[in-house]
Structure formats: structure tokens, C-alpha cells
N, C-alpha and C positions, 0 to 999 in steps of 0.2 A: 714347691708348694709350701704356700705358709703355714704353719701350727695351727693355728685356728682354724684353717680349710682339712687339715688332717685327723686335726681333732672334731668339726663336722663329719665326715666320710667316718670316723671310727663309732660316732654316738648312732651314725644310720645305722650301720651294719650290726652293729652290739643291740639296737632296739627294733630292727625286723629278726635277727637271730633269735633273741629272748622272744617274740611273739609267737614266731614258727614253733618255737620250743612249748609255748604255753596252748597253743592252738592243738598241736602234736600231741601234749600231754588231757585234755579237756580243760584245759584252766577255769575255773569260774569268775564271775564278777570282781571278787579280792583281787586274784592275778592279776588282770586287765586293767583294774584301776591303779595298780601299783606300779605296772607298765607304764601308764599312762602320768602318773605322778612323776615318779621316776625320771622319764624326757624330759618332762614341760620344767621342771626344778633343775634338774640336771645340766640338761643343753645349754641353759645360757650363764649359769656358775661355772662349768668348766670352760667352756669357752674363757669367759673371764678372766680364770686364772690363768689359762693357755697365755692368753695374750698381756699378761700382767708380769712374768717372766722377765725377771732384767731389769724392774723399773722397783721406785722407793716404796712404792705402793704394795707391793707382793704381799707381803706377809697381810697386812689389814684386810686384800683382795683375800687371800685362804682362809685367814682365820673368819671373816665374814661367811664364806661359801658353807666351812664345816659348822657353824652356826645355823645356819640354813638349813643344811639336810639332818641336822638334829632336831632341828623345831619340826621339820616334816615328816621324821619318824613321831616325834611327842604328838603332834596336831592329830595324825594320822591313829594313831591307838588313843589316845583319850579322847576324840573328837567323833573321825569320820566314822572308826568303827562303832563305837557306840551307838552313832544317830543312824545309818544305815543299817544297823543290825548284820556286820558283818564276821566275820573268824575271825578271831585276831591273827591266828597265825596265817592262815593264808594268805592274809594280806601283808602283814609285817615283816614275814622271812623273806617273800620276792622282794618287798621293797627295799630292804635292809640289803639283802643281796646286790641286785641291780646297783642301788648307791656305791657299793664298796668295787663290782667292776665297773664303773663309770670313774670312778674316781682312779681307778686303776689305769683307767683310758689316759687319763689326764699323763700317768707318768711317763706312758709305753712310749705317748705323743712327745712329750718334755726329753726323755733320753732320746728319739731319733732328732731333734731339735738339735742337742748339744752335740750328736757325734756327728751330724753335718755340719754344724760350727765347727766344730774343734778339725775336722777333716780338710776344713777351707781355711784354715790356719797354717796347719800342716805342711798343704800346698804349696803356700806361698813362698 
């Protein structure tokens, strides 16, 4: 299985987990949006990077990506909470959260990556 199909199945699982969790817990509007932030930014930056591994491009793909989920915590508390009249914390800790295990996805998927690399090296 490729990285990026690994790293899909990981961002499902980590964002019905976190919803079950937010649903289980009452989450309100904040949660949910942060959930939902969260994926839609998420899913196709770590993929990105997933599949950017190995190639000249890596570094400009990550440092882009963490550019990203900074502007989308900034956007997110100077913007959306403001104009929706939301918590800032409610909303900012899940999202800040969620970002930093997604990103964490990223590595779990990157190291079973390299030790099936390096395993098939091994082999040979």
C-alpha cells in the first residue's frame, strides 16, 4: 500500500475518532467547525507531503504546508471567530489540536514508509 493511500485510511480514522469523540463529549458549533477545518486543510497538505518524500521539492512542499496551517489557525481567531461570534477557545484548542495529530499522521505514515524501505533492502 502506498503512503498516501496510508496516509488517507489514517486522516479517515483520526477524523471519525475525533468526531465520535466530539459528538460523545456535546461538542458545539466551534468543535465541529474545527473538525471540519481541520480535514478539508489537512487532507490534501499531508498527503502532499506524504508523497513529496524523496523528491527536491520536500522541503518548499513542508515548509509551504506549515505556512498553511498557521494562516489557518491566524484566519481562524482573527477572522471566523470574530465574524461568527464564536469561543475562541473552543474553537482554537480542537483545531490546533487536530493540526498537530494530523501532522503527527504525517510522520507515523513516513517512518512505516522508510522501515518497509529499508526492510526491502535488507532483503535483498
Amino acid at each position: 500500500m502506498s503512503a498516501g493511500r496510508r496516509y488517507a485510511l489514517g486522516l479517515a480514522a483520526v477524523t471519525v475518532a475525533a468526531a465520535g469523540l466530539i459528538a460523545l463529549l456535546g461538542g458545539g458549533a466551534e468543535r465541529w467547525l474545527a473538525l471540519a477545518m481541520a480535514a478539508v486543510v489537512q487532507g490534501p497538505l499531508g498527503w502532499w507531503v506524504v508523497e513529496s518524500v524523496g523528491k527536491p521539492r520536500f522541503l518548499a512542499v513542508w515548509v509551504t504546508g506549515m505556512l498553511v496551517r498557521l494562516a489557518l489557525v491566524g484566519v481562524a481567531g482573527l477572522v471566523i471567530v470574530p465574524l461568527a461570534q464564536l469561543h475562541a477557545a473552543a474553537m482554537l484548542v480542537p483545531l490546533v489540536l487536530l493540526l498537530v495529530v494530523l501532522v503527527l499522521l504525517e510522520g507515523v505514515v513516513l517512518m512505516g514508509q522508510h522501515s518497509v524501505q529499508h526492510s526491502r533492502v535488507e532483503i535483498r
